[in-house]
N, CA and C atoms as a LAMMPS dump frame, in Angstrom:
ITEM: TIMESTEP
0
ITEM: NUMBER OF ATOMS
312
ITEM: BOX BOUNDS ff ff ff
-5.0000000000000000e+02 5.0000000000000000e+02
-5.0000000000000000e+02 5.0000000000000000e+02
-5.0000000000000000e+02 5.0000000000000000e+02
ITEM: ATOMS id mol type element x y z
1 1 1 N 0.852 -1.18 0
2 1 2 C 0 0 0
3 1 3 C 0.891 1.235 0
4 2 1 N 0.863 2.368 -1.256
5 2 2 C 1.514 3.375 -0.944
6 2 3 C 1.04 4.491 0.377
7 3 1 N 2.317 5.16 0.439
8 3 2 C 1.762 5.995 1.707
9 3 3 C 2.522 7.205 1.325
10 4 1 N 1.217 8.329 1.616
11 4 2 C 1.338 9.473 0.699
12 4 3 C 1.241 9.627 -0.793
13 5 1 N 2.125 10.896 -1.024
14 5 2 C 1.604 10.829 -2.357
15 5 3 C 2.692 10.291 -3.275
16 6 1 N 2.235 10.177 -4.438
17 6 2 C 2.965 8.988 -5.632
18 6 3 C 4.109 10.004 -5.827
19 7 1 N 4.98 9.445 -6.715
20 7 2 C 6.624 10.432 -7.05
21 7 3 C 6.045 10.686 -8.845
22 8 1 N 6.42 11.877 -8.902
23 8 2 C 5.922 12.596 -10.048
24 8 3 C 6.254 11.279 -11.434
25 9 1 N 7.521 10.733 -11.354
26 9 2 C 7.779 9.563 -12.068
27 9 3 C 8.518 8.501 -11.827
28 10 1 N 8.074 7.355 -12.326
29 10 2 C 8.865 6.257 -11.657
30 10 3 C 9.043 5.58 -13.215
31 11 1 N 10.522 4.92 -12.813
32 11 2 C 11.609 4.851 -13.965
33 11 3 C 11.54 2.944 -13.349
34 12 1 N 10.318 2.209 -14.297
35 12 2 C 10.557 0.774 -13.607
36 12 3 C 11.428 0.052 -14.937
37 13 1 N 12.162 -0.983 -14.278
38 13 2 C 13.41 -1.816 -15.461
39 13 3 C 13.388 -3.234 -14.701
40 14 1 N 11.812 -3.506 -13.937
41 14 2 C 11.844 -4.746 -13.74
42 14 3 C 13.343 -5.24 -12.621
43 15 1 N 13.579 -4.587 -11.876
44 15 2 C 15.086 -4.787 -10.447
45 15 3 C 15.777 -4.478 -11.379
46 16 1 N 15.881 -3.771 -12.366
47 16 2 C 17.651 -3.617 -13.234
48 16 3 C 17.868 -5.174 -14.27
49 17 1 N 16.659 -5.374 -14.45
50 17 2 C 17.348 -6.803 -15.289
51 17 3 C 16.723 -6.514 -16.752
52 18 1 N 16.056 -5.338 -17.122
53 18 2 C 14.659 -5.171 -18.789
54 18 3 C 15.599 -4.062 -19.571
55 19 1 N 17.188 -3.531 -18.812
56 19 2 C 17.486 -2.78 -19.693
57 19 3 C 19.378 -2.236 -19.307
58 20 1 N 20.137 -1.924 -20.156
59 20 2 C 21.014 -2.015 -19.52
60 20 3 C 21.49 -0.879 -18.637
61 21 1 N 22.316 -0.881 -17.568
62 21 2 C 22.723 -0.118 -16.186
63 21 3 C 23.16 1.509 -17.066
64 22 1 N 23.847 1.439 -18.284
65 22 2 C 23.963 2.782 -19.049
66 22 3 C 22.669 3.362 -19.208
67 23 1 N 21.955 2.562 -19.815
68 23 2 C 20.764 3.155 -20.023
69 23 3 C 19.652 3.59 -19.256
70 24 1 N 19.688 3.011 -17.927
71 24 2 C 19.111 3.212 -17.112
72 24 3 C 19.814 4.487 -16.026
73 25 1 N 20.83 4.492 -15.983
74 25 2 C 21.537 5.878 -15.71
75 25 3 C 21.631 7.367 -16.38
76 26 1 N 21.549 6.631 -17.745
77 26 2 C 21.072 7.833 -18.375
78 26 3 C 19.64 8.592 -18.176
79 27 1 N 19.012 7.747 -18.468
80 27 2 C 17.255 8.072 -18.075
81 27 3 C 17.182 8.694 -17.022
82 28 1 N 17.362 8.214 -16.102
83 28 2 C 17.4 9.1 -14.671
84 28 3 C 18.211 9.989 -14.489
85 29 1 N 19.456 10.053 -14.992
86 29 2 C 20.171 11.468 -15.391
87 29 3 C 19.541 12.821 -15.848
88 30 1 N 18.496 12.379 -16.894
89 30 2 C 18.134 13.184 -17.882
90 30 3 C 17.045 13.268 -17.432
91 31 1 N 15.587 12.21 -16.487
92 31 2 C 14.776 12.894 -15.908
93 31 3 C 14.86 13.885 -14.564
94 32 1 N 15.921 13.612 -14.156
95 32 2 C 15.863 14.152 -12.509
96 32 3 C 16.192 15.8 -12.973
97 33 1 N 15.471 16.449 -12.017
98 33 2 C 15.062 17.94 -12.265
99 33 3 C 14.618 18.377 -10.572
100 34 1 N 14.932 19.883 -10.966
101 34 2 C 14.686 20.286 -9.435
102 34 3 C 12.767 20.091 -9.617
103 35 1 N 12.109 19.978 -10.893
104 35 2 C 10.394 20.249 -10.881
105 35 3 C 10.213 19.025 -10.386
106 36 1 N 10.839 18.185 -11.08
107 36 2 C 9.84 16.703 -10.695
108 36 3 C 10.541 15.291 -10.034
109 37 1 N 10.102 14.693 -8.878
110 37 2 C 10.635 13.446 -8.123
111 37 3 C 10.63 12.689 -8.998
112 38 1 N 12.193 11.526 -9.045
113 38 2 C 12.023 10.289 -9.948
114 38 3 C 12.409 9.457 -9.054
115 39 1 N 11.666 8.448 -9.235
116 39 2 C 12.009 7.314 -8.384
117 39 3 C 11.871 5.791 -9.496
118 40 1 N 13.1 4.928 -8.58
119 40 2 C 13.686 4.004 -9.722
120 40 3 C 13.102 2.34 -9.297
121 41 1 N 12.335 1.967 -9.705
122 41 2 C 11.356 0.658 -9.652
123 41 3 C 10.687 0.842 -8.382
124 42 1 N 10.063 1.964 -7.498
125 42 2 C 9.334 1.882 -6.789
126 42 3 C 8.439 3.137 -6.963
127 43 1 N 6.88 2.824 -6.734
128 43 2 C 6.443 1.643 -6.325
129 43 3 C 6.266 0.781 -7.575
130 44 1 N 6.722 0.71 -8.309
131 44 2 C 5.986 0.093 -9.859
132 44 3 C 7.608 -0.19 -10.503
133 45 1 N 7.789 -1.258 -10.926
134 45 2 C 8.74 -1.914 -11.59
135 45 3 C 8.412 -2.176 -13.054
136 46 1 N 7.644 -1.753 -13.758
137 46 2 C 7.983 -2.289 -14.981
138 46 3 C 6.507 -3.545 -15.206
139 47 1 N 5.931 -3.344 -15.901
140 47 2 C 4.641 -4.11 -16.552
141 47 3 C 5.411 -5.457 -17.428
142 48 1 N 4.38 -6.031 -17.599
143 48 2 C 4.71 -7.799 -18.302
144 48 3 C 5.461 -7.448 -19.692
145 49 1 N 5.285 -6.161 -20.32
146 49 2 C 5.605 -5.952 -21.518
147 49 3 C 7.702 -5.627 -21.167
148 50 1 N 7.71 -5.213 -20.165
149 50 2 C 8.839 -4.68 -19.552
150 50 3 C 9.702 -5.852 -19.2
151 51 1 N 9.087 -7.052 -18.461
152 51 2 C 9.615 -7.981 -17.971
153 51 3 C 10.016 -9.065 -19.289
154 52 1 N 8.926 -9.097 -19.984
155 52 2 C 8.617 -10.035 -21.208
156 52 3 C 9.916 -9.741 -22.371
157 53 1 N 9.937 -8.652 -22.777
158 53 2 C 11.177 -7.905 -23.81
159 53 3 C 12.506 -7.69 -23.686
160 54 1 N 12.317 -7.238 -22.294
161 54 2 C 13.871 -6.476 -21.732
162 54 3 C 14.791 -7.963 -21.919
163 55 1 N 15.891 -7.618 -22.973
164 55 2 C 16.729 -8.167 -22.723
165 55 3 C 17.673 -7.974 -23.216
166 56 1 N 18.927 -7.591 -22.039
167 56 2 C 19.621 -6.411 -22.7
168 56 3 C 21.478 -6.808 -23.274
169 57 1 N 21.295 -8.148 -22.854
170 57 2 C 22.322 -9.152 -23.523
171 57 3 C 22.603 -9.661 -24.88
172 58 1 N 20.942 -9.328 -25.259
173 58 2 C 20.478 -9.599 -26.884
174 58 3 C 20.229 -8.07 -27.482
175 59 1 N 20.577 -7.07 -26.604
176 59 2 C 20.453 -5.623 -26.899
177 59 3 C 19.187 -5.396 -27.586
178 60 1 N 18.584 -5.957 -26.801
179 60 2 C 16.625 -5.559 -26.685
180 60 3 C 16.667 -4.911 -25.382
181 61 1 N 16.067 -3.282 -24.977
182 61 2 C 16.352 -2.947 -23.902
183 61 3 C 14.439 -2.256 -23.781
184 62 1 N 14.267 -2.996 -22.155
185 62 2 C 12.465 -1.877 -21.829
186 62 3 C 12.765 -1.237 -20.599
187 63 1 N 12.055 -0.2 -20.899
188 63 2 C 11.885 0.983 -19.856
189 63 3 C 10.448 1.423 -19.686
190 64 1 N 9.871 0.96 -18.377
191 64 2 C 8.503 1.864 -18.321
192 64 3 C 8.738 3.123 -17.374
193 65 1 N 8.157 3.906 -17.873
194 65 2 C 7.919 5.041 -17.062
195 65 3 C 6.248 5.504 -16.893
196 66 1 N 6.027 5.697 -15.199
197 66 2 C 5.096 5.98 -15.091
198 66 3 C 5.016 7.534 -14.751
199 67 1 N 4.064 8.358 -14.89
200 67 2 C 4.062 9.69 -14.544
201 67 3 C 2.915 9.878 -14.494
202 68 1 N 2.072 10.843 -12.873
203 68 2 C 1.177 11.532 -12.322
204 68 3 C 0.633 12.472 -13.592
205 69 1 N -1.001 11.804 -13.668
206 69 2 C -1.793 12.731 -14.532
207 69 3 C -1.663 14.417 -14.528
208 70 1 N -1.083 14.79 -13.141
209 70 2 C -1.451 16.225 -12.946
210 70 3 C 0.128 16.946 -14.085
211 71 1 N 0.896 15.944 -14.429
212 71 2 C 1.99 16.949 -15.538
213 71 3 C 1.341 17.359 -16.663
214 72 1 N -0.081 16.915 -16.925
215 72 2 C -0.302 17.014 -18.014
216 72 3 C -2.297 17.37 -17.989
217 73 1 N -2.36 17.355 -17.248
218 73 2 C -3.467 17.77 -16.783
219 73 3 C -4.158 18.904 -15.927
220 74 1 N -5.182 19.341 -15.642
221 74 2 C -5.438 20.509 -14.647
222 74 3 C -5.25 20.046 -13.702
223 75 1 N -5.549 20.989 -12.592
224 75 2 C -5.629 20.597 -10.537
225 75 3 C -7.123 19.766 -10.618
226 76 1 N -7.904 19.647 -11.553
227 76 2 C -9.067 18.772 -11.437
228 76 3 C -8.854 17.236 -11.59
229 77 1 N -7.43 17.072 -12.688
230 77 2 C -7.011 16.053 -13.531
231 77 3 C -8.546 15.596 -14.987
232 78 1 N -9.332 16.318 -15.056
233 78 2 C -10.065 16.292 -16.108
234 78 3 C -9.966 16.984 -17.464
235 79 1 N -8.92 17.818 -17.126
236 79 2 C -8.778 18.902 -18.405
237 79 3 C -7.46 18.939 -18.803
238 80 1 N -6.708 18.636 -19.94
239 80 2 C -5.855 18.266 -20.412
240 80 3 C -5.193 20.105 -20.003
241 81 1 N -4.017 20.248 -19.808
242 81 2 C -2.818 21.262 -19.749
243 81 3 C -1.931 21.394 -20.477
244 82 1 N -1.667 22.087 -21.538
245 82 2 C -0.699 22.572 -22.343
246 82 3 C 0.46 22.937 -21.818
247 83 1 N 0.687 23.908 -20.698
248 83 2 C 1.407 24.307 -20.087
249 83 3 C 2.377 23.141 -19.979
250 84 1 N 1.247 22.229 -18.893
251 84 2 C 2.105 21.443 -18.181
252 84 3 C 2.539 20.587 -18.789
253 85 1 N 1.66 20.022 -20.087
254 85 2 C 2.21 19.005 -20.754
255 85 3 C 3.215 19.851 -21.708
256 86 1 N 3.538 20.436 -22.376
257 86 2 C 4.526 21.171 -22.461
258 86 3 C 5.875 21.2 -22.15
259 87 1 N 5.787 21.425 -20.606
260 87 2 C 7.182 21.127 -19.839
261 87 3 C 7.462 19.777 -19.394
262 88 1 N 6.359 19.197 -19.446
263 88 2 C 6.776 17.287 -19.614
264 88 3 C 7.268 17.041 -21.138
265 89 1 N 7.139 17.681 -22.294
266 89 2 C 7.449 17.289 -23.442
267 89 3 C 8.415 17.757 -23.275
268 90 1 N 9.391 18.485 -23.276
269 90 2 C 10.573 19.071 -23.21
270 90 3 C 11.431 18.297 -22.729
271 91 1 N 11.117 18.121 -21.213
272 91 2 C 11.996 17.388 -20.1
273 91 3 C 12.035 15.133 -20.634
274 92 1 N 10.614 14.916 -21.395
275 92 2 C 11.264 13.901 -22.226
276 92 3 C 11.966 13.764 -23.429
277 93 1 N 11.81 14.71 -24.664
278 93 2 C 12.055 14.928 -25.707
279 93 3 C 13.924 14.759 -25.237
280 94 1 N 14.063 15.522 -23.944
281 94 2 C 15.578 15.786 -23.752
282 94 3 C 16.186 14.042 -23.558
283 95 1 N 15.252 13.764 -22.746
284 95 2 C 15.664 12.158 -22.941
285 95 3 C 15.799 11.477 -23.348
286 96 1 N 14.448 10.952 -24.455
287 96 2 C 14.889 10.477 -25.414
288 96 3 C 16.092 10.582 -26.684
289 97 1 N 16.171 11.868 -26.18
290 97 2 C 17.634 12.445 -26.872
291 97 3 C 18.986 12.164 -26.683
292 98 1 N 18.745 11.872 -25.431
293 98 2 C 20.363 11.13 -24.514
294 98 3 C 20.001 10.044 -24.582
295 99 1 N 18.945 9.101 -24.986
296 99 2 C 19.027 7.483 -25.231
297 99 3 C 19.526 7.416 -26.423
298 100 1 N 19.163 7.944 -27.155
299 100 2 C 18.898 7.872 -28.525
300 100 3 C 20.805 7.837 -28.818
301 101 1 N 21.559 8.928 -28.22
302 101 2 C 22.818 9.094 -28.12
303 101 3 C 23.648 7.808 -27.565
304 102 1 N 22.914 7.703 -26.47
305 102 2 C 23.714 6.333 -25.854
306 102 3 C 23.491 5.157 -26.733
307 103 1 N 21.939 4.957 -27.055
308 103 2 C 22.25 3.95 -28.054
309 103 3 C 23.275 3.644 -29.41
310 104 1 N 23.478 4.824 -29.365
311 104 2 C 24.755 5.152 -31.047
312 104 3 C 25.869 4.386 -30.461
């Protein structure tokens, strides 16, 4: 049961075994920000698709990331936010940008 409130994003890789330790350093490199908490397989590790794929010996690598409706949503969570989704597009766009690098 969580207690309190959720971390703005959680970076699950299934315990470190769905993707490799570069890549997973990078990600969290590139999400961590003074705006938003990242937290790394807790509470949420990574879905069946995460566990099922990741394999990063055969350089097949999964990463789920979960993230709180309110980055992208109003204070109601019913009304989609530009703003906010906005500065969530940015702060991933940058990431996928440093995977995209590491993968080269």
């Amino acid at each position: 049961i969580q207690q309190g409130k959720f971390p703005d994003l959680i970076l699950g890789d299934a315990d470190e075994t769905a993707a490799s330790k570069a890549l997973v350093e990078t990600t969290l490199k590139n999400l961590d920000s003074d705006v938003y908490h990242v937290n790394h397989n807790h509470p949420f590790k990574g879905g069946a698709i995460t566990r099922t794929f990741g394999r990063p010996s055969q350089q097949q690598h999964a990463l789920q990331l979960e993230m709180c409706k309110v980055h992208y949503m109003d204070d109601t969570e019913t009304r989609y936010d530009e703003a906010r989704a906005n500065h969530m597009r940015s702060l991933l766009q940058k990431t996928f940008n440093a995977l995209i690098k590491e993968l080269q």
